[in-house]
C-alpha positions, 0 to 999 in steps of 0.5 A: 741479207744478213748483216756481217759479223766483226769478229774484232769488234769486241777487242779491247786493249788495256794495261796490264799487271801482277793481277792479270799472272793467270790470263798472262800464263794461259796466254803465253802457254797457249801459244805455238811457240812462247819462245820469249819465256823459254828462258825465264821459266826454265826450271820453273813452275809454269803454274805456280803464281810466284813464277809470274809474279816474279815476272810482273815484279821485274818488269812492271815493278821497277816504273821501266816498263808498262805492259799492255794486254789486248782481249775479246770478250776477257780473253787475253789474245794478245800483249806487249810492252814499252821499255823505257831504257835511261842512259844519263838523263836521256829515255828512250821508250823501246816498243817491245814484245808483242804477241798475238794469239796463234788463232788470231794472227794475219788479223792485223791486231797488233795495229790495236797494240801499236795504237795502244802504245802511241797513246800511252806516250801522249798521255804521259808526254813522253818527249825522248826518242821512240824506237822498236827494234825487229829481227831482220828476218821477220817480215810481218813484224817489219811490215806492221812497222812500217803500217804503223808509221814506223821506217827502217834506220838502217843501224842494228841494236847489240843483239842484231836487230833492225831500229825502226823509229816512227815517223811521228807520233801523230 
């Protein structure tokens, strides 16, 4: 008998920055639908590094969001990201934006991004609120949620998406 292969066995998942512009690209570009960059690359390169840069810059660069790559073998499979949203003294970390490689998906890795995530915020000791928010009709994003310890609240953001919040980040 032969022993089974785990084919995620060799994932990883890593912070990620202005360094990793060509992996994000080839990533986002691979995909069935990148709709996140449909706006941020209209009229622009998709291959000229500045675009990305200019990406990495405004997001990573200004210490209000960390992004997180996940990979097999180098290979970027996935991302996502936490927004840290400050109003007053108050900082709510947004757990947000997270893709999986369209080859890869119904594998359950965004646990892997989630658990990524949940150990950044310890390793910080960040004591405000955590939330994600979910389009309401996005059933598997809605079901990792709640896999990943995360319940609905009922309230709705600005943009009409669903507020989950953990139910601890233990």
């Amino acid at each position: 008998m032969r022993p089974e292969f785990d084919r995620n066995a060799q994932i990883t998942v890593r912070q990620i920055g202005p360094e990793d512009w060509e992996a994000y690209r080839d990533f986002y570009m691979s995909l069935r639908d990148p709709h996140h960059f449909r706006g941020i690359l209209a009229g622009k390169d998709p291959d000229d590094r500045a675009t990305w840069q200019g990406l990495f810059d405004a997001t990573t660069g200004t210490g209000d969001y960390v992004m997180f790559g996940m990979e097999d073998r180098k290979r970027l499979i996935g991302q996502s990201g936490i927004q840290f949203l400050r109003n007053g003294d108050q900082v709510t970390a947004l757990l947000a934006g997270s893709e999986i490689a369209d080859d890869r998906r119904g594998q359950r890795l965004v646990d892997k991004l989630y658990q990524a995530r949940r150990e950044y915020l310890r390793s910080i000791n960040f004591q405000g609120p955590v939330i994600t928010t979910i389009s309401p009709g996005n059933t598997n994003s809605r079901t990792a949620a709640e896999r990943n310890g995360f319940s609905n609240t009922g309230r709705f953001d600005e943009h009409g998406y669903c507020i989950y919040v953990p139910e601890d980040l233990g």
